[in-house]
C-alpha positions as CSV (number, residue, x, y, z in Angstrom):
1,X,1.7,-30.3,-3.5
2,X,4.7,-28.1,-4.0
3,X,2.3,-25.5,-5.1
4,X,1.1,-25.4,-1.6
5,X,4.5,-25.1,0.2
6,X,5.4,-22.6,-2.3
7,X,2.2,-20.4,-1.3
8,X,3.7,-21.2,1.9
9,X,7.2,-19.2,1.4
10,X,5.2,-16.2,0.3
11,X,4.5,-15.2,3.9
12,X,7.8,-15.3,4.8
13,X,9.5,-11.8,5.3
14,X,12.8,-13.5,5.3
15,X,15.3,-13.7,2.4
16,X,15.5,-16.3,1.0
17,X,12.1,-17.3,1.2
18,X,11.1,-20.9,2.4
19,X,7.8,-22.4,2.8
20,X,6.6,-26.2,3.7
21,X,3.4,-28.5,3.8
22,X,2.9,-31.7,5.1
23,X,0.7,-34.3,3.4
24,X,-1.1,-37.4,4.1
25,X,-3.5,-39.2,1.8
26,X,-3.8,-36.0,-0.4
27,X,-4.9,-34.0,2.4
28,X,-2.9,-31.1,3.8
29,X,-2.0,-31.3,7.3
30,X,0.0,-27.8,8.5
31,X,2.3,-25.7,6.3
32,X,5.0,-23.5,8.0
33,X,7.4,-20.7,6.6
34,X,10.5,-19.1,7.6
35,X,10.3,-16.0,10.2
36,X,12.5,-14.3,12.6
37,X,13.0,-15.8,15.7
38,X,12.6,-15.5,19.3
39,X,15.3,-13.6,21.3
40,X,13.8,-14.8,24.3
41,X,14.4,-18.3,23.4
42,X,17.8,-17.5,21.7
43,X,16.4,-18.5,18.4
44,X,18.0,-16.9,15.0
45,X,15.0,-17.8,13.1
46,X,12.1,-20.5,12.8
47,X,12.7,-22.8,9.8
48,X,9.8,-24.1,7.8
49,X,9.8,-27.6,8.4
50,X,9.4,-27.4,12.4
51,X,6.3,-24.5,12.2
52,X,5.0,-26.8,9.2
53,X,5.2,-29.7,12.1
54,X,4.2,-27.7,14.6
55,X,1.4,-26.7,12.6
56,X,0.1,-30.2,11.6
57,X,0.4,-32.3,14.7
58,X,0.5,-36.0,13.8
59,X,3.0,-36.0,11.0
60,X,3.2,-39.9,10.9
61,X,3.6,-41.5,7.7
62,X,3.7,-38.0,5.9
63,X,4.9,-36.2,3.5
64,X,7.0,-33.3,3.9
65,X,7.1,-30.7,0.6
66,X,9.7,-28.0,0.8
67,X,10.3,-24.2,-1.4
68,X,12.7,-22.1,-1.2
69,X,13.0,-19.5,-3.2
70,X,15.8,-16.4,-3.8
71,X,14.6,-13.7,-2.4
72,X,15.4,-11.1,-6.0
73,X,15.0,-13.1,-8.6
74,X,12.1,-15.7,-7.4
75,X,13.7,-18.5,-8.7
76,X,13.7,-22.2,-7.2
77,X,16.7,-22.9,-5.0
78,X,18.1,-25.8,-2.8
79,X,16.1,-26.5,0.5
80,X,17.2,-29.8,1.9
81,X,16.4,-29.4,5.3
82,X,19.7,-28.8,7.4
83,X,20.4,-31.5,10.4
84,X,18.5,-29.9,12.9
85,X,15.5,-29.7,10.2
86,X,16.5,-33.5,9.5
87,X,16.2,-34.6,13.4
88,X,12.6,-32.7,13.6
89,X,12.0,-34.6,11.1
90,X,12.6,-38.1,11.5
91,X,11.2,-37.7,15.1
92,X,7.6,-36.8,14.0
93,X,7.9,-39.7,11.6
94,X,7.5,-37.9,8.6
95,X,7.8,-40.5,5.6
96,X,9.0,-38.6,2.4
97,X,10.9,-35.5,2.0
98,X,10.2,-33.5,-1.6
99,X,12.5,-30.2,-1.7
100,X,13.4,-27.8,-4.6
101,X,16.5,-28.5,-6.3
């Protein structure tokens, strides 16, 4: 399913470029990708793993897939999701965490 979070990370008009899906019993649930965010909220951007979980609703028991990918040469980088990411994480009971390397 990394396929599908990579897909993801193509929307993004951010560099680097990171995209996410959540999974359940082989069935996508929401996928999310890194944008700008919202001065009005005092957000620097929105991070693929909370618009993926925003996007998917009950994440219980999923799986979370997550891409990132350098923005001028296209290849795979690190995405462990930072602590914030993490938190999001843990409290819609998301499972499993896959990321790029």
């Amino acid at each position: 399913m990394m396929h599908v979070a990579r897909a993801a990370s193509m929307l993004s008009p951010l560099s680097p470029k990171m995209g996410a899906a959540i999974v359940k019993g082989g069935c996508v649930l929401g996928v999310g990708y890194n944008r700008p965010g919202s001065t009005h909220w005092n957000q620097w951007s929105q991070h693929a793993e909370t618009t993926a979980i925003l996007a998917a609703g009950n994440c219980q028991n999923a799986t979370l897939y997550v891409y990132r990918e350098h923005g001028l040469t296209g290849e795979p980088m690190m995405a462990k999701p930072c602590k914030d990411c993490a938190e999001a994480i843990l409290l819609a009971g998301i499972k499993r965490v896959v990321y790029t390397q």
